[in-house]
C-alpha positions as CSV (number, residue, x, y, z in Angstrom):
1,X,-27.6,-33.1,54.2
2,X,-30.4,-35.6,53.5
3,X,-32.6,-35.1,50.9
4,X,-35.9,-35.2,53.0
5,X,-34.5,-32.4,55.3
6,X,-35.1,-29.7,52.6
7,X,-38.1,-31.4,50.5
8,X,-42.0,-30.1,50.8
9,X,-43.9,-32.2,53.0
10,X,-45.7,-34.9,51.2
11,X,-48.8,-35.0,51.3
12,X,-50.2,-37.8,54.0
13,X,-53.6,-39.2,51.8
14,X,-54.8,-42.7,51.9
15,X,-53.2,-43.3,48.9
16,X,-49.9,-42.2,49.8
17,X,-49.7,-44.0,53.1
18,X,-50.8,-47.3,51.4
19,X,-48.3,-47.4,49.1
20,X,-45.1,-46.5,52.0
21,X,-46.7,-49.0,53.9
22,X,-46.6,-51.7,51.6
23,X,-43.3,-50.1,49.8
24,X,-40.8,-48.3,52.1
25,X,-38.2,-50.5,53.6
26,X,-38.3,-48.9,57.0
27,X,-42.3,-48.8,57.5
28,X,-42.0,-52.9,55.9
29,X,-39.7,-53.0,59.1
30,X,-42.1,-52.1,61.6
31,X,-44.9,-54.3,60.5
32,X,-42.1,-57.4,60.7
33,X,-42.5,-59.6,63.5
34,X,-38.6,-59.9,63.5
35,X,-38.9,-56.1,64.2
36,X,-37.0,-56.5,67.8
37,X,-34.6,-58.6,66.5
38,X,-33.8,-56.6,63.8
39,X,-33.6,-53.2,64.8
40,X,-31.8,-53.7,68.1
41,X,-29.2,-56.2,66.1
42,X,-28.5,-53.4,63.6
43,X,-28.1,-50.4,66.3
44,X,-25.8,-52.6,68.1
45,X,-23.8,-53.3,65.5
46,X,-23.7,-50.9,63.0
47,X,-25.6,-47.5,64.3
48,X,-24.0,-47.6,68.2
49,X,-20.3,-47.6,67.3
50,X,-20.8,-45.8,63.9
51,X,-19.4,-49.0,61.4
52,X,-20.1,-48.3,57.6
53,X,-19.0,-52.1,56.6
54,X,-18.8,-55.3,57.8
55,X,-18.1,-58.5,56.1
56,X,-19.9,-61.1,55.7
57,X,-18.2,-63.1,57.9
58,X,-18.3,-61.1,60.8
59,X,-21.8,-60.0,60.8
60,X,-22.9,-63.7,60.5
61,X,-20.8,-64.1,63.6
62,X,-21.9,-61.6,65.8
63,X,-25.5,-62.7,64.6
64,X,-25.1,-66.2,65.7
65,X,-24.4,-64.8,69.5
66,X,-27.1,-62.9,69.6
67,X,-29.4,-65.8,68.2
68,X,-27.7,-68.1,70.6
69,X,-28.5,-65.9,73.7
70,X,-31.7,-65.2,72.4
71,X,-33.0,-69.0,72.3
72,X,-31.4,-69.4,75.8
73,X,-33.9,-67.0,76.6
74,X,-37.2,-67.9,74.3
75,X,-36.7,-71.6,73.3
76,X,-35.0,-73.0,70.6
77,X,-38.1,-72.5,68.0
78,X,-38.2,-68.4,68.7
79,X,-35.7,-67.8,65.7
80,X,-35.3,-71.2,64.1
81,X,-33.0,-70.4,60.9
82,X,-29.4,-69.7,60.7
83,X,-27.7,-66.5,60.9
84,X,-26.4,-66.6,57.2
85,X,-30.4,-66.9,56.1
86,X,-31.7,-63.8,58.0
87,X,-28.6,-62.0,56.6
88,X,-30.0,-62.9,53.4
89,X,-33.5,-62.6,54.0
90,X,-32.6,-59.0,55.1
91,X,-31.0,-58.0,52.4
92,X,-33.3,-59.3,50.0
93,X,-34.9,-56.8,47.9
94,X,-38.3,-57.5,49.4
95,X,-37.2,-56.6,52.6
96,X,-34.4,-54.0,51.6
97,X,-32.9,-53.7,55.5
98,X,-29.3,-54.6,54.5
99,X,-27.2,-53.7,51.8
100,X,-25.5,-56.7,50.0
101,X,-22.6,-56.0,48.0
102,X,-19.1,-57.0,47.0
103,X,-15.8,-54.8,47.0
104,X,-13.5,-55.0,43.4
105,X,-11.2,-57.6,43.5
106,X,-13.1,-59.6,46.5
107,X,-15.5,-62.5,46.5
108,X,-16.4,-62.0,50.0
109,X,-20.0,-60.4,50.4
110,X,-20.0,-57.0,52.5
111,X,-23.0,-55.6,54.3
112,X,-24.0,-52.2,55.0
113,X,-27.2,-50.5,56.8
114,X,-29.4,-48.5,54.3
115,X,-31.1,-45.4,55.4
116,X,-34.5,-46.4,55.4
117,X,-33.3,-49.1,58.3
118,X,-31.9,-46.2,59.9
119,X,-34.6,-44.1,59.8
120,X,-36.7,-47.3,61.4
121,X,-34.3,-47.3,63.9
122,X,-34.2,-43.7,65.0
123,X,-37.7,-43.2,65.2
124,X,-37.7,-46.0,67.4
125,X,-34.8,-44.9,69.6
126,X,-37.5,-41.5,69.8
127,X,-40.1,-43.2,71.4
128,X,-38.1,-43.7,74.8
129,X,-39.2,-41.6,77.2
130,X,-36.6,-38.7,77.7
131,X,-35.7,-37.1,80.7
132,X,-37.3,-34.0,80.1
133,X,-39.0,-32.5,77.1
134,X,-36.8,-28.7,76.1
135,X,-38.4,-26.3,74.2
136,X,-36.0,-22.9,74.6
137,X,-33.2,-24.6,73.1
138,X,-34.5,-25.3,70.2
139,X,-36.8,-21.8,69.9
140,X,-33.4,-20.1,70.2
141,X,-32.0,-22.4,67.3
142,X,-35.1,-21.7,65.1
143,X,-34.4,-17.5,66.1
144,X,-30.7,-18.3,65.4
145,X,-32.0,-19.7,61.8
146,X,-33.9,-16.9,61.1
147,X,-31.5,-14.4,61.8
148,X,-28.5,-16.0,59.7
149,X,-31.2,-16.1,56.8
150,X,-32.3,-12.5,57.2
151,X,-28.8,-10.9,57.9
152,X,-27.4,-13.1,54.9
153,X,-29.7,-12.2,52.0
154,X,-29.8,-8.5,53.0
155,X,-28.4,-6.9,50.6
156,X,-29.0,-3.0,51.6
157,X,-25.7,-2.0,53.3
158,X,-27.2,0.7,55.5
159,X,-29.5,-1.8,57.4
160,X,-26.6,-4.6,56.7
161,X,-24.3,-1.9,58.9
162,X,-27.2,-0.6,61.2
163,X,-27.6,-4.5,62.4
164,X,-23.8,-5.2,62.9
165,X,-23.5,-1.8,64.4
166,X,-26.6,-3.0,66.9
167,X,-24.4,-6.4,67.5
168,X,-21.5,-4.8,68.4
169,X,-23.7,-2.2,71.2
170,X,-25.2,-5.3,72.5
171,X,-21.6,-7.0,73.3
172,X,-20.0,-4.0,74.7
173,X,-23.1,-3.6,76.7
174,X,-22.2,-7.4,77.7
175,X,-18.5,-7.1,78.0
176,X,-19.1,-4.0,80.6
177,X,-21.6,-5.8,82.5
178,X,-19.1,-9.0,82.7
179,X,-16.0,-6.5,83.6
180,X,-18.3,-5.4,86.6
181,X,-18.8,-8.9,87.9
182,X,-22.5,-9.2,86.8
183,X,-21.7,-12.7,85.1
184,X,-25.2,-14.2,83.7
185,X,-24.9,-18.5,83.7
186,X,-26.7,-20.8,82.4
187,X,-28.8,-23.2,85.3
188,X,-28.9,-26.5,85.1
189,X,-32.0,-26.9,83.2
190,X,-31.0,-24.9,80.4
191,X,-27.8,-26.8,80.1
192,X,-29.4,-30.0,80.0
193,X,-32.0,-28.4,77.2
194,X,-29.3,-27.7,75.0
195,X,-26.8,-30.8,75.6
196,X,-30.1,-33.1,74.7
197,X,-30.5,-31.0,71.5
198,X,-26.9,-31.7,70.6
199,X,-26.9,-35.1,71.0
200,X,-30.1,-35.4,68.8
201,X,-28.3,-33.2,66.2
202,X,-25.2,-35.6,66.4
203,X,-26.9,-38.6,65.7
204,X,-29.0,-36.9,63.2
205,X,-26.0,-36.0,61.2
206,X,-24.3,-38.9,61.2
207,X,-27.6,-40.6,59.5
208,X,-27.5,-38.3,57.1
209,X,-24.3,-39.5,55.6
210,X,-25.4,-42.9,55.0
211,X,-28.5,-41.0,52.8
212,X,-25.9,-39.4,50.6
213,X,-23.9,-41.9,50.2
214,X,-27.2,-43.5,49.1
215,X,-27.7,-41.0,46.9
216,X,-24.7,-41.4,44.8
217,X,-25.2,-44.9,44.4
218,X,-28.7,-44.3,42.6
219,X,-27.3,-41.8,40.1
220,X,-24.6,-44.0,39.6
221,X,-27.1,-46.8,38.5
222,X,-28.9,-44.4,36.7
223,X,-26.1,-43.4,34.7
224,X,-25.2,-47.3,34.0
225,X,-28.8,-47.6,32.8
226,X,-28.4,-45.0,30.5
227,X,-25.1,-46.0,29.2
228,X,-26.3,-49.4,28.5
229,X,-29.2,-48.3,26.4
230,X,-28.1,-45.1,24.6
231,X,-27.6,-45.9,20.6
232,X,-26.7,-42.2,20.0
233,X,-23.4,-40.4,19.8
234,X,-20.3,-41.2,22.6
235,X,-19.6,-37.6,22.7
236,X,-23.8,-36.6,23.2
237,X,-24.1,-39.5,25.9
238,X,-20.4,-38.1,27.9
239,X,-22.0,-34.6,27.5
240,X,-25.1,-35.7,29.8
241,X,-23.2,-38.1,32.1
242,X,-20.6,-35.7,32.7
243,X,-24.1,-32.8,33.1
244,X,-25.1,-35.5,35.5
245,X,-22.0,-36.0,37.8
246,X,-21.8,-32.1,38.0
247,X,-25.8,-31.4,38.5
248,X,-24.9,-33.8,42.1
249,X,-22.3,-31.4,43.3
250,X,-24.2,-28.1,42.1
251,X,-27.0,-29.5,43.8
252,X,-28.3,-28.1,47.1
253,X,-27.1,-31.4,49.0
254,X,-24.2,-31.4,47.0
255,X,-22.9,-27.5,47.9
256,X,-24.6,-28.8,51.3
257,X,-22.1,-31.4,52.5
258,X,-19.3,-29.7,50.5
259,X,-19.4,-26.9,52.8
260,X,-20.1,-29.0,55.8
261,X,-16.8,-31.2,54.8
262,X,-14.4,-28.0,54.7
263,X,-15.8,-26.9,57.6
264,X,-14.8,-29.8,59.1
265,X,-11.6,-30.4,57.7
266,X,-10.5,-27.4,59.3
267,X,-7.9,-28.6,62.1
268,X,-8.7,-25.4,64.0
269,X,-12.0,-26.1,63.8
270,X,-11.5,-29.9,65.3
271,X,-9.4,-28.4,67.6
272,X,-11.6,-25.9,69.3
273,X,-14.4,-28.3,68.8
274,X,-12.7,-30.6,71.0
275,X,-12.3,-27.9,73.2
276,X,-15.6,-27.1,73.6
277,X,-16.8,-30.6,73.9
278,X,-14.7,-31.3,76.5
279,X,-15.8,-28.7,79.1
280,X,-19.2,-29.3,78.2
281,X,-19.1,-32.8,79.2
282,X,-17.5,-32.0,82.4
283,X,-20.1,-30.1,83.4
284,X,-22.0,-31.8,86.5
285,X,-25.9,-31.0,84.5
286,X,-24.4,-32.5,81.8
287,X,-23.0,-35.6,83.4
288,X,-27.0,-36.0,85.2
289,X,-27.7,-36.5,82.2
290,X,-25.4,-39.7,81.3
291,X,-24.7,-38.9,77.7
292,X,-23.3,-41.9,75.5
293,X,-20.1,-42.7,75.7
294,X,-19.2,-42.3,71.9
295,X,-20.3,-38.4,72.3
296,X,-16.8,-37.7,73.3
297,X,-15.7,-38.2,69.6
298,X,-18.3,-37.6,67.4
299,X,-16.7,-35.4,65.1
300,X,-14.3,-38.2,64.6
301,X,-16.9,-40.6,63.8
302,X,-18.3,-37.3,61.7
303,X,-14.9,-37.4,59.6
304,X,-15.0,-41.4,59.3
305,X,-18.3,-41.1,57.6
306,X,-17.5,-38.6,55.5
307,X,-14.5,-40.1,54.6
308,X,-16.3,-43.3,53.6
309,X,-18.7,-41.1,51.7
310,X,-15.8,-39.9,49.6
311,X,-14.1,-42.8,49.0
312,X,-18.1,-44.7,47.6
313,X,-18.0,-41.8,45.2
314,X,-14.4,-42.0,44.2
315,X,-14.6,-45.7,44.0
316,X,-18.3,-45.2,42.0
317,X,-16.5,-42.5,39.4
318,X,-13.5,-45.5,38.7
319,X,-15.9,-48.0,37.9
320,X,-17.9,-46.1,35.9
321,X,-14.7,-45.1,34.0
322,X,-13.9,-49.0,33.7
323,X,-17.3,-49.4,32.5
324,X,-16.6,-46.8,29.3
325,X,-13.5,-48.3,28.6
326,X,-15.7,-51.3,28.5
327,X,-17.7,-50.1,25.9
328,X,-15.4,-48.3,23.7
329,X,-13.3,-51.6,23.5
330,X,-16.5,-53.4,22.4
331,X,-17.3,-50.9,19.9
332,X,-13.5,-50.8,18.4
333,X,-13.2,-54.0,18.5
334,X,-16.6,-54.5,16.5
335,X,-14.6,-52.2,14.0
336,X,-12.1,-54.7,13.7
337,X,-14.3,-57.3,12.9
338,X,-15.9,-55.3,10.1
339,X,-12.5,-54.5,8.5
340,X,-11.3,-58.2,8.9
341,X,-14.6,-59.2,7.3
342,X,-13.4,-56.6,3.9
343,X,-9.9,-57.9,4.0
344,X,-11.1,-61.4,3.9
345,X,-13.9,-60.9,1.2
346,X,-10.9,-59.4,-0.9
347,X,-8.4,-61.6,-0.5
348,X,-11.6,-64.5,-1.7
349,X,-12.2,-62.1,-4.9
350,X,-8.3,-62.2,-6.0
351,X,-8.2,-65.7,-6.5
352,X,-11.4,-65.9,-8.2
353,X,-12.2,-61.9,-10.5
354,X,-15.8,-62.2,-10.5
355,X,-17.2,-61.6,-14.1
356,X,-20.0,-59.6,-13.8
357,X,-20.6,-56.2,-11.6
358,X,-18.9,-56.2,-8.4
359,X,-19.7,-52.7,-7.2
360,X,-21.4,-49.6,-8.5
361,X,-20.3,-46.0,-7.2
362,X,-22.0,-42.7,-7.2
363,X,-20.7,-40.0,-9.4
364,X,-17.8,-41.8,-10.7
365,X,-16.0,-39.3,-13.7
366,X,-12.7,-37.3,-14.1
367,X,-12.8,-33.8,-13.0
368,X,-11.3,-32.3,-16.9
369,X,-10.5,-28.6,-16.5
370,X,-8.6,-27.4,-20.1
371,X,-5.5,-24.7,-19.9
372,X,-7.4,-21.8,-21.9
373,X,-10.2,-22.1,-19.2
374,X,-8.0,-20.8,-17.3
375,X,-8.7,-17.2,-15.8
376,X,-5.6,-14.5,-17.3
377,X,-3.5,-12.8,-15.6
378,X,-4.7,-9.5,-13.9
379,X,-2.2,-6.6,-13.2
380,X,-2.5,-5.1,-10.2
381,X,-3.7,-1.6,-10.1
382,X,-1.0,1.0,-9.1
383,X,-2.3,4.2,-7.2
384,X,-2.1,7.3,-8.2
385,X,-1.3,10.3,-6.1
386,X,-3.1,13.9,-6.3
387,X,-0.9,16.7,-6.6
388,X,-1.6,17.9,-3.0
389,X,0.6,20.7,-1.7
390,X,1.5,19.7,2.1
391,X,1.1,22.4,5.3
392,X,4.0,23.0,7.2
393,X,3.6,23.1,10.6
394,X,4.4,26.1,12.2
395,X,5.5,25.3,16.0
396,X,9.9,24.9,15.8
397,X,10.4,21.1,16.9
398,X,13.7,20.1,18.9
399,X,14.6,17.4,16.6
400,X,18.2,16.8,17.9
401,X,16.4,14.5,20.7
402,X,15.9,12.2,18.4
403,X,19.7,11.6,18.2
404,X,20.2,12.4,21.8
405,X,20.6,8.9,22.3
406,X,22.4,7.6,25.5
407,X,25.4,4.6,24.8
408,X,27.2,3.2,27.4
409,X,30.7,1.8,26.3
410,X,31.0,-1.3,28.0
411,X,34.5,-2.0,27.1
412,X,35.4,0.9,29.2
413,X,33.6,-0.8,32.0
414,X,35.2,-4.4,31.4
415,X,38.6,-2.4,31.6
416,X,37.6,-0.7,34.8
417,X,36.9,-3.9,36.7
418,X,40.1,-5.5,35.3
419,X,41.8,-2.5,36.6
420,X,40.3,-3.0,39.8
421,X,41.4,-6.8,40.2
422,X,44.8,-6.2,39.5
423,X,45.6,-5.0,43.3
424,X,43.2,-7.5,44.6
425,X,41.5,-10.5,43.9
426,X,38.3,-9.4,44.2
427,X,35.8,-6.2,45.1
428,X,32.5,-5.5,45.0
429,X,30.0,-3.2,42.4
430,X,30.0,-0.4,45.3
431,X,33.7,-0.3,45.8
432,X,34.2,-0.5,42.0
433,X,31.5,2.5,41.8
434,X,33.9,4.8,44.9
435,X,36.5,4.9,42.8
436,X,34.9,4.7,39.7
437,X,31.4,7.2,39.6
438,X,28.5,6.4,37.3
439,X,28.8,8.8,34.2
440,X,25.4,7.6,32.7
441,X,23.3,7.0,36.0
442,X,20.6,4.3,35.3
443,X,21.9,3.5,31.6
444,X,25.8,2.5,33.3
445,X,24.7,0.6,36.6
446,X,22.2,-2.1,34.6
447,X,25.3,-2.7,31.7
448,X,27.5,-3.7,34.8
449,X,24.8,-5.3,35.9
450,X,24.4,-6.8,32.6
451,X,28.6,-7.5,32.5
452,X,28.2,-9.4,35.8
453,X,25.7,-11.5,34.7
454,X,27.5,-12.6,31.7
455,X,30.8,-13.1,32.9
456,X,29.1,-15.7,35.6
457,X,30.8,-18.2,33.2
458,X,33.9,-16.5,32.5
459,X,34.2,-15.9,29.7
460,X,32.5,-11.8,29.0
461,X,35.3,-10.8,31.5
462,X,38.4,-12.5,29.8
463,X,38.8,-15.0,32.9
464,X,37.2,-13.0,35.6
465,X,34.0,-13.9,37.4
466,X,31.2,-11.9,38.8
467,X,28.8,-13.8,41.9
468,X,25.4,-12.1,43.3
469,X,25.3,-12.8,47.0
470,X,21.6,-12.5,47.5
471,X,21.8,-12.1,51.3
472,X,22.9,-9.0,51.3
473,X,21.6,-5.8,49.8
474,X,23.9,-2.4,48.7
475,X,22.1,0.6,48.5
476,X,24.6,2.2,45.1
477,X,23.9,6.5,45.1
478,X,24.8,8.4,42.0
479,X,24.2,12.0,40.8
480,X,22.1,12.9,38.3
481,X,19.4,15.8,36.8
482,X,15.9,16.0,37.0
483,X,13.2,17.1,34.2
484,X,14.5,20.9,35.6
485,X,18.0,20.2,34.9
486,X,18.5,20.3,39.1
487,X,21.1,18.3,40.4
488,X,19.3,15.1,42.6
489,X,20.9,11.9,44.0
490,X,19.4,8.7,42.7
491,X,19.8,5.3,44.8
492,X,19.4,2.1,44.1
493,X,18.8,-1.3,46.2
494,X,20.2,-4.4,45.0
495,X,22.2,-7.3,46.2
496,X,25.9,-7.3,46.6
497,X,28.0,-8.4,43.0
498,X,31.2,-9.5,43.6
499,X,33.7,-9.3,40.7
500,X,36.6,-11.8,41.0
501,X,39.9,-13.3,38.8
């Protein structure tokens, strides 16, 4: 996710290497002779157990203990000053090891690790001499790579098919040679290969989250910079900050960590991650190998970084709304000021009618338009129609389809369900429709339908009531003819009505 994972190599001249050297914060802390001090300090207490903050307070504390065992062990004149001045000494922007800040509504100073000190840090934690050097694992990641690339920008769907097809040989050929006992495993070097790669992966990732998070914070300055000096248009300078805040997220780090984030989100993704990590672990290669304790739940400390990430942005995006509000207030109430200035300046001229020119306008004159400049009324042009003799045509149309028009008397329904209730107090639209047969198929059903609906009140009925039980559905037949004039039965599904008094 961090910038410098998908960048070009720079290129490593004199020139470039003498300015990192005297610039970058993390190459400034290797040249430190505080460099022990520092860098084992910060991995204890920030990189180790994966903490984002830390108050002032806390850090100073935890300083002072390790400054305290430290001169038990060198003298009292190895690290002479306090634990508050180194915090500030490494924060300072000279040094750029610590980040100094202070949360909204607090006065009490936070610190944070920046990612050049973890950078410093990691390459360091490299240089320890590992149990053994693996190469296959990671030539089978890099194949792995280069086979997601190829099969995912193939766009030809014969070779796209030919490749799955090839896939799916290769693990029935794998499946039958498991199903006859032939189970290929993994020795104990080749575990340990890939666990050690994991683990560097892990701790790779979770530095990466402190770069984007850094990230963020720049183009939020950035945009503060530019709000503070634009003199153009608010609605120009929203245009490029909003641009801005969107270019982030359509970026390739952006879309990145966006896609790494609802991977992770994914509770049956924790879950078999879990899973997986937990019968890893128990393997007896792996446990050779003495992984770190914190392993165990590193997609947990995964998620705790990412959600700290999320809440820097969300946090950055409501101060930068504050800091608009800010300037629009400003600007209205500079507004004010101007009007209050007029009002004033008049009220000083009624008293005292000045006696010369006050004020000369532009183009000052009545607009004088006279009645007979006026256009006259125009008639309107009425058409006139050739003497055209109209063709008959000659095919014999059915015109009495036009009045073939189907009407369903819906008093004569009302009366049959009022017959109906009379014996009892209530019955359903298929009992009604036994005794009483559609005449008008489709037409007849939806005005009872249409009856039910209004007497829900009452009052369409004359005092009876119609309910819908929706849990249960009446299939409701009727006979009718087709386009042939054949006799069919039509049926229809729909829940039971229930007409009562």
């Amino acid at each position: 996710m961090g910038l410098d994972r998908t960048a070009p190599d720079m290129t490593l001249d004199f020139a470039a290497l003498d300015a990192l050297r005297t610039r970058h914060p993390a190459w400034r802390l290797l040249r430190s002779d505080h460099a022990p001090l520092v860098a084992s300090f910060l991995h204890r207490v920030f990189v180790a157990p994966n903490v984002r903050v830390m108050s002032e307070a806390d850090l100073a504390e935890a300083l002072e203990d390790e400054l305290f065992a430290l001169r038990e062990q060198w003298g009292s004149e190895a690290y002479p000053k306090g634990a508050q001045d180194y915090l500030n000494d490494w924060a300072a922007p000279d040094k750029g090891w610590l980040r100094k800040f202070y949360k909204p509504g607090t006065d009490e100073a936070q610190f944070d690790l920046t990612p050049a000190t973890e950078k410093a840090i990691a390459w360091l934690a490299s240089l320890t001499e590992r149990p053994f050097v693996g190469t296959e694992s990671r030539l089978l990641t890099l194949f792995a790579l280069l086979e997601q690339i190829s099969a995912g920008t193939e766009a030809d769907p014969i070779k796209r098919v030919a490749d799955l097809r090839k896939k799916r040989d290769e693990l029935d050929a794998e499946i039958a040679r498991v199903l006859a006992g032939d189970v290929p495993l993994l020795d104990d070097t080749a575990v340990k290969d890939r666990f050690q790669q994991f683990q560097q992966l892990a701790r790779e990732l979770l530095a990466d989250f402190r770069e984007v998070e850094h990230n963020f914070r720049l183009l939020d300055r950035k945009v503060r910079e530019k709000i503070a000096l634009w003199e153009g248009a608010k609605g120009a300078l929203l245009d490029e900050i909003m641009g801005e805040r969107d270019a982030i997220g359509d970026s390739d780090q952006g879309r990145s960590f966006r896609a790494f984030w609802d991977f992770l989100m994914s509770s049956r993704r924790q879950e078999e991650f879990s899973a997986r990590l937990d019968q890893v672990l128990k393997l007896p290669a792996v446990a050779q190998l003495a992984p770190e304790p914190r392993i165990r739940r590193v997609h947990h400390d995964w998620l705790e970084a990412g959600e700290h990430t999320q809440r820097t942005v969300a946090m950055l995006s409501q101060q930068l709304r504050r800091f608009l509000d800010d300037r629009t207030f400003l600007e209205n109430r500079r507004i004010l000021d101007l009007l209050r200035g007029i009002e004033s300046k008049a009220l000083a001229l009624r008293e005292a009618m000045p006696s010369s020119t006050v004020m000369h306008l532009d183009a000052m004159g009545a607009d004088i338009e006279l009645p007979l400049e006026r256009p006259l009324f125009t008639p309107s042009l009425k058409p006139r129609l050739a003497d055209l003799a109209l063709v008959a045509f000659d095919a014999d149309i059915d015109t009495a389809r036009l009045f073939d028009q189907i009407v369903v008397d819906k008093a004569r329904l009302r009366a049959a369900v009022q017959r109906a209730l009379r014996h009892q107090p209530q019955i359903t639209l298929r009992e009604l429709l036994e005794t009483e047969p559609l005449r008008q198929g489709l037409a007849e059903l939806v005005a009872y339908l249409e009856l039910a609906h209004s007497g829900d009140g009452g009052d369409a009925l004359e005092g009876l009531r119609a309910l819908v039980d929706e849990a249960v559905i009446e299939s409701i037949r009727w006979q009718a003819c087709n386009a042939v004039g054949e006799a069919v039965t039509r049926e229809a599904r729909l829940p039971r009505v229930i007409f009562t008094r």
